[in-house]
C-alpha positions, 0 to 999 in steps of 0.5 A: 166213739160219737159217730158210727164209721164210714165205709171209707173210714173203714177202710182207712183203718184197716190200713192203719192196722195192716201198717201197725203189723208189718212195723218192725219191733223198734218202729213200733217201740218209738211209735209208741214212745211219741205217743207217750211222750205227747201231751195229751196222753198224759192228760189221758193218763192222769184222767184215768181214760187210759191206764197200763195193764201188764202182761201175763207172765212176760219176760225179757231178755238181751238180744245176742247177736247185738248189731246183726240182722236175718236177711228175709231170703237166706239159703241157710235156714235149714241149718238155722231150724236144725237144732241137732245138725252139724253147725249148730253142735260147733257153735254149742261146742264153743259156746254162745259168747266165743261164737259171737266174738270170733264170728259175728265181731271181728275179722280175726286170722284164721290161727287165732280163732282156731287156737281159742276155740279149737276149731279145725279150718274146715268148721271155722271155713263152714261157720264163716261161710254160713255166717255170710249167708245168713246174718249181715251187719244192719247198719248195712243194709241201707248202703253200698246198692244201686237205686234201681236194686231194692235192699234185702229187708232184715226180720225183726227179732221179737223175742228168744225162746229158751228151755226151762224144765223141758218146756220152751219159755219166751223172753222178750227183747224190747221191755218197753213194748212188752211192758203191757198194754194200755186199756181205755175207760170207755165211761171217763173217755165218753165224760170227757169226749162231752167236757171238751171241744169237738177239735179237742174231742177228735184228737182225743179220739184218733189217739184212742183209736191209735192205741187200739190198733197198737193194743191189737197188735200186741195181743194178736203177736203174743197169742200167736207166739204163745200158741206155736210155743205150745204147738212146736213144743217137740221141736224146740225141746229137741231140736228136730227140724222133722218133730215139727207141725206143719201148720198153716196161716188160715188155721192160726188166724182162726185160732187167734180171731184175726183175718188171714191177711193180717196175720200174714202181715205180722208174720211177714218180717218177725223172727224168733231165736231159737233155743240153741241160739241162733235167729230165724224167721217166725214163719219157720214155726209155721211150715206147710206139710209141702215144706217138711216134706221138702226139707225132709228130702233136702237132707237125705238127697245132700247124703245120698245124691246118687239115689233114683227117686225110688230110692228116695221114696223109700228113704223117706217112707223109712226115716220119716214114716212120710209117704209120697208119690214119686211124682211127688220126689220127682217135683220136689227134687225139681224145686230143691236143685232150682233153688240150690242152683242145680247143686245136687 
């Protein structure tokens, strides 16, 4: 760039990069799309400033669950991450296709879906009731609220994960997003930058300056997606909510080379879908040792809900190896049935 940045124009940029992190994957996907299409970028293009560097190893995928949308605050992510429990074994049962079509597309009897896919009342009731909890129709999400109560936001799916040789593979959903990224000749833009215009020269400027921040987002989302597939391997292979790491934003955002905040940002309304098929947040991947612990408990409390938190202290120790204070217990059966609304 010609001349150094002010502090106001700092910034300035920085609020450009935390509004490039927290666009959703088809914001961003015609975002760039404009600046493709414009003229300029392909002068730049045909110039050789700007050209196209693929990904390593990128891969792409069909979203399921086409239409539908993960609400940011569901009271179903337990069955979402669980990948051996109860839910997730009917839909594997019935399979992917059948789940989607009886329980995401149509509203059919109850006599139908139970005949072709050979459910029981209680799991088709079970299946519906964690469908409505979990995933609503997107094209919805805009309508039918008052003014005065905001919308439920709906997480962006950024890729599946899937399992190929015991190893978890990512597939991502937007193939003109993860097509590549674009690197800038810095000796043909400062040529350039002195055969034109200073107005000519400015615009070409802000638009390298666009790119960089999209470039940042991209490497800075798919580094983080390559480092929790490798740090929550177990989990994703088998399935065990318990076989997670917990992790925290501070510590990826040092791994990554990226302030905390803007991870934090990018994290805030991405998802993933798992391997056994369904959509959860991204922030699942990354759980405080507080919420293992928490999740951990939910399940046995839901099984034994007469138990002294005593009791409880040692079903966890024994199950789990996790030891805790029994204030500890106590606190978290406090926070579980505030949340659960006084459930257990």
């Amino acid at each position: 760039m010609r001349n150094s940045l002010k502090p106001n124009q700092l910034l300035l940029g920085q609020i450009k990069l935390a509004r490039m992190m927290t666009m959703s994957e088809s914001e961003f996907a015609v975002a760039q799309a404009e600046l493709e299409n414009s003229r300029l970028f392909s002068l730049l293009k045909t110039a050789g400033i700007i050209r196209l560097s693929e990904f390593p190893h990128a891969r792409f995928a069909a979203k399921q669950f086409a239409g539908y949308g993960l609400k940011t605050s569901v009271s179903g992510i337990g069955g979402l991450i669980d990948g051996n429990g109860e839910l997730i074994q009917i839909i594997q049962r019935i399979g992917q296709k059948k789940f989607e079509a009886w329980f995401l597309k149509s509203e059919s009897s109850e006599v139908e879906v139970a005949k072709d896919c050979d459910l029981t009342l209680d799991e088709i009731h079970k299946l519906r009731d964690f469908v409505d909890k979990v995933y609503i129709q997107s094209e919805f999400e805009q309508t039918g609220s008052e003014p005065s109560t905001p919308s439920e936001q709906v997480l962006s799916a950024v890729a599946g994960i899937s399992i190929e040789n015991g190893k978890p593979v990512l597939s991502f959903f937007h193939r003109e997003i993860w097509k590549g990224q674009y690197a800038v000749n810095q000796q043909k833009l400062a040529e350039y930058l002195h055969m034109v215009s200073s107005h000519e020269a400015d615009k070409a400027e802000r638009m390298i300056g666009k790119l960089e921040f999209m470039k940042r987002r991209k490497t800075t989302l798919y580094r983080l997606l390559e480092i929790l597939l490798k740090e929550q391997e177990a989990y994703l292979v088998s399935g065990e909510p318990s076989k997670r790491k917990p992790l925290t934003q501070r510590e990826l955002s040092r791994d990554i080379c990226v302030d905390a905040s803007v991870l934090n940002r990018l994290v805030s309304n991405k998802s993933v879908q798992l391997p056994w098929g369904l959509e959860a947040p991204l922030s699942a991947l990354i759980p405080s040792a507080k919420q293992i612990n928490r999740e951990l408990l939910y399940h046995i409390i839901e099984a034994n809900p007469d138990y002294t938190d005593e009791q409880l202290r040692h079903e966890i120790e024994f199950r789990h190896g996790v030891k805790l204070s029994r204030r500890s217990i106590a606190q978290y059966r406090k926070e579980l049935c505030s949340a659960k609304c006084h459930k257990f």
